[in-house]
C-alpha positions as CSV (number, residue, x, y, z in Angstrom):
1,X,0.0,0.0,0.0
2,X,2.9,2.3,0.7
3,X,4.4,1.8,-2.6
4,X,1.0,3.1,-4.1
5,X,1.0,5.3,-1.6
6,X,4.4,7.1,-2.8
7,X,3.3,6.7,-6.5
8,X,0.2,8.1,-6.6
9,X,2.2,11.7,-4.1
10,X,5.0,11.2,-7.1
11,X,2.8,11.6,-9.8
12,X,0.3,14.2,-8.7
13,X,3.8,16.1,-8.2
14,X,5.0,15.6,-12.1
15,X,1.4,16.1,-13.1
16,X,1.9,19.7,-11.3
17,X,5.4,20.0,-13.0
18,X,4.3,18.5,-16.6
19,X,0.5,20.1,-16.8
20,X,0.6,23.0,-15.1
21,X,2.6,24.6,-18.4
22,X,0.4,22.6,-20.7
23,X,-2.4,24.9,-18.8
24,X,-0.7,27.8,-19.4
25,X,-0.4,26.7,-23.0
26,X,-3.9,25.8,-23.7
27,X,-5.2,29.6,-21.7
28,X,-2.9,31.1,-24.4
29,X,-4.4,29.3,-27.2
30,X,-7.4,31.6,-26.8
31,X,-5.4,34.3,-26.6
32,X,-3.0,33.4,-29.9
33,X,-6.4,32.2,-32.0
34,X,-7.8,36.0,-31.0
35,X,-4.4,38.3,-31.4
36,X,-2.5,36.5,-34.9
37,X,-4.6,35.4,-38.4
38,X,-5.0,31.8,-39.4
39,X,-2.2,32.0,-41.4
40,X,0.1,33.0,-38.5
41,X,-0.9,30.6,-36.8
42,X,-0.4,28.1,-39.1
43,X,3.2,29.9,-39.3
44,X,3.6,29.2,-35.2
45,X,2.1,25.7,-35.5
46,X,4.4,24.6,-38.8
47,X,7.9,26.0,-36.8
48,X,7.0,24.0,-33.8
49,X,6.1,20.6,-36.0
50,X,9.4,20.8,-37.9
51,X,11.6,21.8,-34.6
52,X,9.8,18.3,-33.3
53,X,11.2,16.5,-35.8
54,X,14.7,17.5,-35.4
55,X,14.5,17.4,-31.4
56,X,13.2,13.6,-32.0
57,X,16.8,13.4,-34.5
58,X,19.2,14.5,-32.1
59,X,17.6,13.8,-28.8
60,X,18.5,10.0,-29.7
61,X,16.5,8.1,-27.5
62,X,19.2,8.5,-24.7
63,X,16.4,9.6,-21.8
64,X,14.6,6.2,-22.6
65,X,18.5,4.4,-22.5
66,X,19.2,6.3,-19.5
67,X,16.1,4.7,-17.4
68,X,16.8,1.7,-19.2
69,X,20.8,1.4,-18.4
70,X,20.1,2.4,-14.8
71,X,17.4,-0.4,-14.5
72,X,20.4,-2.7,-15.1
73,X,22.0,-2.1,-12.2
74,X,25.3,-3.2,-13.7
75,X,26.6,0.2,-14.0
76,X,28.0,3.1,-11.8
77,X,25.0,5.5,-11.9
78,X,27.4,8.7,-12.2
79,X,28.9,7.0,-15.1
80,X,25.9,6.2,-17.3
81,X,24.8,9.5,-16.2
82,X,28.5,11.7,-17.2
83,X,28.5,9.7,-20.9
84,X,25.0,10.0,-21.8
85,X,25.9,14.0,-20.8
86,X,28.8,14.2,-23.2
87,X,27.3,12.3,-25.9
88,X,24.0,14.2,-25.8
89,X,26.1,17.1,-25.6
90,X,28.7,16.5,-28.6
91,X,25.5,15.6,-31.1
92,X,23.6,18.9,-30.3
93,X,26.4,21.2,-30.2
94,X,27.3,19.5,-33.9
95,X,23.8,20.4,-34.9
96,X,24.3,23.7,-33.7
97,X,27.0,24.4,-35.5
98,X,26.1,22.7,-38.8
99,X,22.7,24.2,-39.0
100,X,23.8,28.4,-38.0
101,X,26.4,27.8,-41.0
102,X,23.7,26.4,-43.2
103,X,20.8,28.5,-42.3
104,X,20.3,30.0,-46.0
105,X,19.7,26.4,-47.5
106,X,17.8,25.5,-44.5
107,X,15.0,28.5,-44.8
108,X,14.7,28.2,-48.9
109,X,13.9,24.3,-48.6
110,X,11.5,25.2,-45.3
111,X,9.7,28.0,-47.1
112,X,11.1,30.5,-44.8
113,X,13.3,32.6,-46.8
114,X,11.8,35.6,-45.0
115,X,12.1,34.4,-41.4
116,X,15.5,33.4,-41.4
117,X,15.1,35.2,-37.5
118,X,12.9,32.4,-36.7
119,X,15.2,29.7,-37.5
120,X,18.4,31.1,-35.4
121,X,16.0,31.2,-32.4
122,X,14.7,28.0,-32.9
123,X,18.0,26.1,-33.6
124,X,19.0,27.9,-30.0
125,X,15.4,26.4,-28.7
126,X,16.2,23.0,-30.1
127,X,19.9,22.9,-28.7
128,X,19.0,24.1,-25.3
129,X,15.9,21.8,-24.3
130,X,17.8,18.7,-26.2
131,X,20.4,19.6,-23.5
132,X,18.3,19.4,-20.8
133,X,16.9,16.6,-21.3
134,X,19.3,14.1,-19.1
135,X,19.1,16.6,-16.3
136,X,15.4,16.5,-16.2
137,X,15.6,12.9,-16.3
138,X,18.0,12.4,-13.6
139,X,15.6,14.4,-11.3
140,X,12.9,12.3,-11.8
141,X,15.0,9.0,-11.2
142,X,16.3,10.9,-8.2
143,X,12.7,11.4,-7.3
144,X,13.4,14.8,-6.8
145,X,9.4,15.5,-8.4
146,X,9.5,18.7,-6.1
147,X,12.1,20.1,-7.8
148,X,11.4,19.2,-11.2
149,X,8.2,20.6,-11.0
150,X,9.2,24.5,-9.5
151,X,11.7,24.1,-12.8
152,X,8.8,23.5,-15.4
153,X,6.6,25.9,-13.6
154,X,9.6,28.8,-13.5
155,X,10.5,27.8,-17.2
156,X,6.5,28.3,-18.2
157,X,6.1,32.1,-15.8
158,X,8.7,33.2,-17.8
159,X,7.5,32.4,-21.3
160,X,4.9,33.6,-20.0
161,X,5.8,37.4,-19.1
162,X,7.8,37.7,-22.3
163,X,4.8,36.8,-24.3
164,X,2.6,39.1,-22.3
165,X,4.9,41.8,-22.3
166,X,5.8,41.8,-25.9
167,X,2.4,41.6,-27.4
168,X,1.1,44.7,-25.0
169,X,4.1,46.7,-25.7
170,X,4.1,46.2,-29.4
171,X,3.2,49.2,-31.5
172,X,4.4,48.3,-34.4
173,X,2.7,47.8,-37.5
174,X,3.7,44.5,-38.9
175,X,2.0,43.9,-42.1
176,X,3.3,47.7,-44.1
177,X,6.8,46.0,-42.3
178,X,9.8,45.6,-45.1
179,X,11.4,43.2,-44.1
180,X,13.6,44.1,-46.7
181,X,15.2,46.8,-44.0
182,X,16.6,44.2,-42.0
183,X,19.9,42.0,-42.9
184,X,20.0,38.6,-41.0
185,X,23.7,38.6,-41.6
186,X,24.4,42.0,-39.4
187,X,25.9,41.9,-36.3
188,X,22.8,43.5,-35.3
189,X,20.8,41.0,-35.1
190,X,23.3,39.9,-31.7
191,X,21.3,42.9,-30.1
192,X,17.9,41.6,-28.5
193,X,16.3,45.0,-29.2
194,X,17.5,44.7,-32.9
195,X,16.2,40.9,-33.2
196,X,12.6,41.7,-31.5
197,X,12.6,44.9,-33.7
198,X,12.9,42.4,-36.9
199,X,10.2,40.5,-36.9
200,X,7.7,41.0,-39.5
201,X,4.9,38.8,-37.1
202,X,3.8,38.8,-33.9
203,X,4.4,35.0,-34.1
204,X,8.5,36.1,-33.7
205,X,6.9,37.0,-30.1
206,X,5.7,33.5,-28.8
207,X,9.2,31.8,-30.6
208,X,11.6,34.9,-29.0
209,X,9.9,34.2,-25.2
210,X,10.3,30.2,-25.9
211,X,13.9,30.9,-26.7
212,X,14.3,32.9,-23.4
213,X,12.4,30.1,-21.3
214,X,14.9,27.6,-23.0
215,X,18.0,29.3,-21.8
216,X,16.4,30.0,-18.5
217,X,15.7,25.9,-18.0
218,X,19.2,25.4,-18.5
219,X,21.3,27.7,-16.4
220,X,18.5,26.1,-13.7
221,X,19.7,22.8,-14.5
222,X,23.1,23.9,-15.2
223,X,24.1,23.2,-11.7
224,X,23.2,19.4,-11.6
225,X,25.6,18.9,-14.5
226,X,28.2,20.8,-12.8
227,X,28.0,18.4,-10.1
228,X,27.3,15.3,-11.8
229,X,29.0,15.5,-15.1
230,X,32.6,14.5,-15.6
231,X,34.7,13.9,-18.4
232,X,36.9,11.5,-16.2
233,X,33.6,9.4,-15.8
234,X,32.8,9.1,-19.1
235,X,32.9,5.6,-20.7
236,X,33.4,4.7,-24.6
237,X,32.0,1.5,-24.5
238,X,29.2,2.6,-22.2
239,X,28.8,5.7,-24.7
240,X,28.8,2.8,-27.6
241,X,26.1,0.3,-26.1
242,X,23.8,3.5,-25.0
243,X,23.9,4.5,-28.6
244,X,23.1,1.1,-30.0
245,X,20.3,1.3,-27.7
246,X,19.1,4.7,-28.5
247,X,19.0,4.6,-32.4
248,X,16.2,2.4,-32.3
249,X,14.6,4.6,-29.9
250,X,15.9,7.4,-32.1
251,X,14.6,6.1,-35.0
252,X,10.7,5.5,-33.2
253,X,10.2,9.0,-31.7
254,X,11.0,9.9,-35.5
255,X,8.4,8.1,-36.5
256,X,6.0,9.4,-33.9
257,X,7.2,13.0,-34.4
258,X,6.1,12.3,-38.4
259,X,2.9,10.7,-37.6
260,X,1.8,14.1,-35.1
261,X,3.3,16.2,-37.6
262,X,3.1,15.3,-41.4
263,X,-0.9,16.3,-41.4
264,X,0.2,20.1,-40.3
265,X,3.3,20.1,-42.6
266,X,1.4,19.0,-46.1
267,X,-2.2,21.2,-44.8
268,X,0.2,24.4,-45.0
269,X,2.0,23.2,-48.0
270,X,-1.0,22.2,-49.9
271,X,-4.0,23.6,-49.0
272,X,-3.7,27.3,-47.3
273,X,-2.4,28.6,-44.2
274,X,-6.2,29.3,-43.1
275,X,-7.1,25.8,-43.2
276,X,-4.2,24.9,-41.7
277,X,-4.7,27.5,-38.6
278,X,-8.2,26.4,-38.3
279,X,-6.9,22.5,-38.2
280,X,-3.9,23.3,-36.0
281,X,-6.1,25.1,-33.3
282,X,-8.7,22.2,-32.6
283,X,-5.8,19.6,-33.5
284,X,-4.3,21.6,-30.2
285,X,-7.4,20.8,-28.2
286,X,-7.9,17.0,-28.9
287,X,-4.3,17.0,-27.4
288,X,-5.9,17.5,-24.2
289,X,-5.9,13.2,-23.8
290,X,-1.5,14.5,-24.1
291,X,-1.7,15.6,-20.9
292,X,-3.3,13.0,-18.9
293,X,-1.1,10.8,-21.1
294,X,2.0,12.7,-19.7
295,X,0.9,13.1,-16.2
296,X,0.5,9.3,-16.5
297,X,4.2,8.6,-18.1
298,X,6.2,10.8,-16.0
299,X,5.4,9.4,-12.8
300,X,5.3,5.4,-13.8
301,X,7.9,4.8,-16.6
302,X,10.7,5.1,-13.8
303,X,8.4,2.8,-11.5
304,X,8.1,0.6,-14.6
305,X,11.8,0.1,-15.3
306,X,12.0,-0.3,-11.2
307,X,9.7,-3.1,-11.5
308,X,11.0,-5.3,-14.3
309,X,13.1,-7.6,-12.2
310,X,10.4,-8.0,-9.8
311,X,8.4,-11.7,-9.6
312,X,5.3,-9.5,-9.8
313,X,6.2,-7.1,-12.1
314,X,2.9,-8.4,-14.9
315,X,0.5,-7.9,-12.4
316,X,1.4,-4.3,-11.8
317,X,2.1,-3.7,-15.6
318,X,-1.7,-5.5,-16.1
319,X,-3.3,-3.4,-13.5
320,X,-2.2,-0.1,-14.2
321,X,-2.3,-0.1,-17.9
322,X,-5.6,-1.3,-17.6
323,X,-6.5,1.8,-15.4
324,X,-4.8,4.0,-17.5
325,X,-7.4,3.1,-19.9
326,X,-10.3,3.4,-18.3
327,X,-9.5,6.7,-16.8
328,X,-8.7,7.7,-20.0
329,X,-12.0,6.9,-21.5
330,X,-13.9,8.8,-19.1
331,X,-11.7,11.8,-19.8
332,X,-12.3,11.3,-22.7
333,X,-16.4,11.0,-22.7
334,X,-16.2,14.3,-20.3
335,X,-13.9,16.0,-22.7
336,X,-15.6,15.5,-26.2
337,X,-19.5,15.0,-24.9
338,X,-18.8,18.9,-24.0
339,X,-16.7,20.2,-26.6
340,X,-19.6,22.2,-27.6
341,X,-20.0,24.5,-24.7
342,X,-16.4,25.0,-24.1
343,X,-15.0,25.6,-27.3
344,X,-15.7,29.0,-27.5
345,X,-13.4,29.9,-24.4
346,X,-10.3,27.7,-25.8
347,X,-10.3,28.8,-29.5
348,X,-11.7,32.0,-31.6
349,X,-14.6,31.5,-33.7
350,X,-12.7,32.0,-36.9
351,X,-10.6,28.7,-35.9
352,X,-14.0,26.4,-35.6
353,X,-14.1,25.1,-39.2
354,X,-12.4,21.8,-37.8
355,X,-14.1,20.9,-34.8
356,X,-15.1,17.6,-36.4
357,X,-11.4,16.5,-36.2
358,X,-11.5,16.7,-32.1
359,X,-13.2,13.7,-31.3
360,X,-11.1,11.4,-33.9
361,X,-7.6,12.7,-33.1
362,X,-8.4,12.5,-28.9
363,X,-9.3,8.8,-29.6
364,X,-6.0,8.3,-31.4
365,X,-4.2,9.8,-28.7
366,X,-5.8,7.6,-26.2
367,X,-4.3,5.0,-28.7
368,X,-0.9,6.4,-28.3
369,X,-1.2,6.4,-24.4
370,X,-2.3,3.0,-24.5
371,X,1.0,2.3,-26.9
372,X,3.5,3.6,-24.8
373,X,1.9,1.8,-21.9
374,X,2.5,-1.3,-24.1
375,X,5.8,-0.7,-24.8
376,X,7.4,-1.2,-21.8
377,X,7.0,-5.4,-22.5
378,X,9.8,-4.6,-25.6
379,X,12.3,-2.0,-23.5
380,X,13.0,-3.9,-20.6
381,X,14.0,-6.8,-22.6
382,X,16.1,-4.1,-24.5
383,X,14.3,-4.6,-27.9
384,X,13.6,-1.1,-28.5
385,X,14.1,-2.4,-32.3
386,X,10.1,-3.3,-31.9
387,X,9.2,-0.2,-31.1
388,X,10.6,1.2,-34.4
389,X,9.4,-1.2,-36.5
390,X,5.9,-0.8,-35.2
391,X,6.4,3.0,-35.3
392,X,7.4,3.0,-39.2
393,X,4.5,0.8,-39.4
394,X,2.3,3.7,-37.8
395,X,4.4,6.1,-40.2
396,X,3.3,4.0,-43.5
397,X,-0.2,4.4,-42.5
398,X,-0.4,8.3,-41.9
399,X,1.8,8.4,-44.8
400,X,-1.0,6.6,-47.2
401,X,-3.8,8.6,-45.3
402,X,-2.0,11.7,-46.5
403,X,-1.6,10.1,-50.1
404,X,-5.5,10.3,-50.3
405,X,-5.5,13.4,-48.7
406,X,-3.4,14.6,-52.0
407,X,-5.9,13.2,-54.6
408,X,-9.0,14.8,-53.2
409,X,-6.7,17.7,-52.3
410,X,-9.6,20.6,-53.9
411,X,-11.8,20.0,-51.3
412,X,-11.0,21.8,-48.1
413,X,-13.3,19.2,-46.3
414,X,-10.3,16.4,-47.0
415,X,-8.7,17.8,-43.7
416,X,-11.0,15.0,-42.2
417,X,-8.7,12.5,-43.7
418,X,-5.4,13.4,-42.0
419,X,-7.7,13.1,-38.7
420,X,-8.6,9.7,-39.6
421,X,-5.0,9.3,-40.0
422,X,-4.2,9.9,-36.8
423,X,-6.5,7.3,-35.4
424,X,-6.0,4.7,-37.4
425,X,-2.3,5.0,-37.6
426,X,-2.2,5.3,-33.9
427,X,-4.8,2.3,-33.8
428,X,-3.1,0.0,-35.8
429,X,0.1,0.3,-33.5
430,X,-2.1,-0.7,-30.7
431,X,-2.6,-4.0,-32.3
432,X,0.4,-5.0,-34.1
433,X,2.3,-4.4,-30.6
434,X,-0.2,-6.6,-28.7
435,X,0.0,-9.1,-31.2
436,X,3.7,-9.3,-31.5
437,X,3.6,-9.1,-27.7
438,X,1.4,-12.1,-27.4
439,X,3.6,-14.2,-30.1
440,X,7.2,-13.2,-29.3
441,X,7.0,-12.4,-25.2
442,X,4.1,-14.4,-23.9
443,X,4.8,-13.6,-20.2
444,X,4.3,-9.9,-20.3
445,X,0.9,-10.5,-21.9
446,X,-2.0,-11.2,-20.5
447,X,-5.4,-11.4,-22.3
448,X,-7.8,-11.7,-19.7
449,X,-8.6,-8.4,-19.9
450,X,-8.7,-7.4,-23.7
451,X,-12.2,-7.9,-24.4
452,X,-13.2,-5.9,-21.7
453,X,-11.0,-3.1,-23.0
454,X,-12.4,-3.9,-26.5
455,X,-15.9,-3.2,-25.2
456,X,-15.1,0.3,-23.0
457,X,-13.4,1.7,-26.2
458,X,-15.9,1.3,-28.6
459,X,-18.7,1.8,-26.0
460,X,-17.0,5.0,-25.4
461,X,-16.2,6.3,-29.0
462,X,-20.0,5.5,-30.0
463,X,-21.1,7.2,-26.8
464,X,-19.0,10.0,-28.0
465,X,-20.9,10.5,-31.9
466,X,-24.2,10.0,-30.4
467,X,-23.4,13.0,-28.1
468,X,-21.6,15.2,-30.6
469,X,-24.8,14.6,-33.0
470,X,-26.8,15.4,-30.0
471,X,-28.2,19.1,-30.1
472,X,-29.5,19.6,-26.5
473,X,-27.6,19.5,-23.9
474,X,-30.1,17.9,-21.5
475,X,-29.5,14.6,-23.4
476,X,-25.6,14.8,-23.6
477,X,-25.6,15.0,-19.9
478,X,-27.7,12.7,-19.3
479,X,-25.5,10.2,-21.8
480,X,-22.0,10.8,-19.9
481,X,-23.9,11.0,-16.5
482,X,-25.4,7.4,-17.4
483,X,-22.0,6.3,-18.8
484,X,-20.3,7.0,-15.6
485,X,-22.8,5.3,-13.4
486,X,-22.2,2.6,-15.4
487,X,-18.3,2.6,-15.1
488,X,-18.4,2.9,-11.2
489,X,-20.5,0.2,-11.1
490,X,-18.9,-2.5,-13.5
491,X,-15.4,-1.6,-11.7
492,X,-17.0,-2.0,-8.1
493,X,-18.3,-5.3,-9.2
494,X,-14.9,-6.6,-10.2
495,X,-13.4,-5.4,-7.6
496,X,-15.5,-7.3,-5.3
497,X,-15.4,-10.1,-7.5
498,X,-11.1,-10.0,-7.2
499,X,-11.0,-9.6,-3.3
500,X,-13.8,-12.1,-2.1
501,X,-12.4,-14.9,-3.8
């Protein structure tokens, strides 16, 4: 009971740390949908899908190998810890590097040619967060959930201010802007007043505050690689084994980045920024499931690892992924059975063209959750090689969703089909992993459950179309009232059924 006990105080702590600027996210959407055009925010939505992409390159899996190499026990912690450092280290600084000296190619293939500003602050975003990464990690397998948290929430106060600030102070006029007044190239631009000056959006705003919050996580950080980090301690045949762990690993959150990503990228590219805003903005708010996902992850993935040499480790693996799902569904009844009433505090009007998509994509998220809940049976037997297979699996789905996208590309209704994407991509991972799992590693599988599961998730995503078809609201509360009655009571019922036998 005490270990449950210390979980559940663990993870309401990271839930603080990891939500908390989620929150703050989600109260600015409002504000961002109200203050910048479609099109702009397509532009802020397209910088942070492509900045994904690389993060998931150079990021290498090494905070998945560093649980997993510490789960080992076969290691000095302070070593696996020190290489991972310098590893992570030497891969983003050579990114740095490479992409500042190659930012004219970069922008012209992107589309950017007029923001080159944007891409110097994001490489400085990208290099910064990759950095932290292994810190962040090592307070959370230090169980130091305090102290992460006041990190995340001091990295996310001062985003915030920036953003605040700069968009009340701004009395410039942005769209008579020539941008051709402004070289990149100056030595200018290493003047803050200069680079805010130069932007021709107010998107520059949210990306220059990001960039601020980035540097900010890492001199708060800064001190725990100080301590912990040293080159004496670093190991090349550790550094060589946590790579060949990581590519695989590397190689999956690729795969996921393209599967969140690819819809946004080709919408801008081939429809119109509008659509693409409008798609973006409710795609934002069916990531709501992202944050009970996270909350979830942050506190049990280190207990998970903990667990794997344990006699009992299935049971606890079968009983909380099962809960993850069911307080999932009910989160995501609640969410979507009321979309329509709260919708117009999250997102402007102009933005609510693809509502449709929110109930589809927070399904496939659920399906993600449930995924990575999954996944544990391949990394503890360290064949994150699964996961990437599965994920390029996911990949070639989204990727032939999109295809049909492109032949009924005329019709700006065919933003439905990257949506459906999404959930069946996400879906199809689902199975292929617990079938493989059931084949290949039998004794971290256990079906007793799965029809159950089954049942929930389609009773739920029905319950779900019936409500969004609904048009009064008596009846939709009614519907998620009667669903949760009916939860409470098929859980009690097993629960006596478990204990009385």
């Amino acid at each position: 009971m005490s270990l449950y006990k210390k979980l559940m105080i663990q993870t309401i702590i990271y839930s603080i740390g990891s939500i908390f600027p989620k929150i703050i996210n989600y109260a600015f959407l409002k504000f961002f949908t109200q203050s910048l055009k479609r099109e702009e925010f397509s532009l802020y939505t397209d910088m942070y899908a492509l900045s994904f992409l690389v993060i998931a390159f150079i990021s290498f899996g090494l905070e998945n190998t560093y649980f997993r190499f510490l789960s080992k026990k076969t290691y000095d912690k302070e070593v696996i810890f020190s290489t991972g450092v310098i590893v992570q280290l030497f891969i983003t600084s050579f990114f740095l590097i490479i992409s500042v000296n190659s930012i004219k190619y970069l922008v012209s293939i992107a589309g950017y040619k007029n923001h080159p500003e944007y891409f110097f602050m994001f490489f400085l975003i990208i290099f910064f967060d990759t950095i932290c990464i292994l810190p962040m990690a090592w307070l959370r397998i230090n169980e130091m959930a305090l102290k992460y948290t006041i990190i995340n929430m001091i990295n996310i106060l001062i985003q915030s201010i920036f953003i605040i600030y700069l968009f009340s102070s701004s009395t410039k006029n942005y769209y008579d802007y020539s941008y051709s007044k402004t070289d990149f190239n100056s030595k200018s631009y290493f003047s803050i007043f200069e680079l805010v000056n130069s932007f021709t959006d107010k998107t520059g705003y949210i990306f220059f505050s990001n960039m601020i919050s980035s540097l900010t996580n890492f001199f708060l950080v800064f001190p725990i690689l100080l301590r912990e980090v040293s080159i004496k301690k670093f190991n090349k045949i550790i550094a060589k084994k946590m790579l060949n762990y990581g590519i695989p690993i590397m190689l999956g959150t690729i795969a996921f980045s393209l599967n969140e990503n690819l819809d946004k990228i080709l919408i801008k590219r081939w429809l119109s920024d509008e659509i693409n805003g409008a798609y973006s903005a409710c795609y934002k708010i069916a990531s709501f499931m992202s944050l009970y996902i996270r909350a979830f992850r942050l506190g049990i993935e280190p207990f998970f690892f903990k667990k794997s040499e344990d006699s009992n480790a299935k049971y606890y693996y079968e009983e909380i992924t099962y809960m993850f799902i069911i307080l999932g569904l009910i989160f995501y009844v609640l969410i979507c059975g009321n979309i329509s009433m709260f919708i117009g505090f999250l997102i402007d009007k102009k933005y609510h063209l693809a509502i449709p998509i929110i109930p589809i994509v927070m399904m496939g998220n659920l399906f993600l959750g449930i995924y990575i809940n999954l996944s544990i049976f391949y990394k503890i037997i360290d064949k994150p090689i699964i996961g990437t297979y599965i994920s390029l699996f996911g990949v070639l789905i989204t990727i032939l969703f999109n295809g049909v996208f492109f032949l009924i590309i005329s019709n700006h209704n065919s933003f439905m089909i990257p949506a459906w994407g999404t959930f069946t991509s996400y879906g199809s991972m689902v199975l292929v992993l617990y079938f493989w799992g059931k084949k290949k590693f039998l004794k971290f599988c256990n079906c007793k459950k799965t029809w159950k599961i089954i049942i929930h998730l389609f009773f739920a995503f029905f319950l779900v179309i019936v409500i969004t078809n609904e048009n009064k609201i008596e009846i939709s509360l009614f519907l998620q009232f009667l669903y949760l009655i009916i939860i409470f009571v098929l859980e009690i019922l097993e629960f006596k059924k478990k204990y009385t036998h």
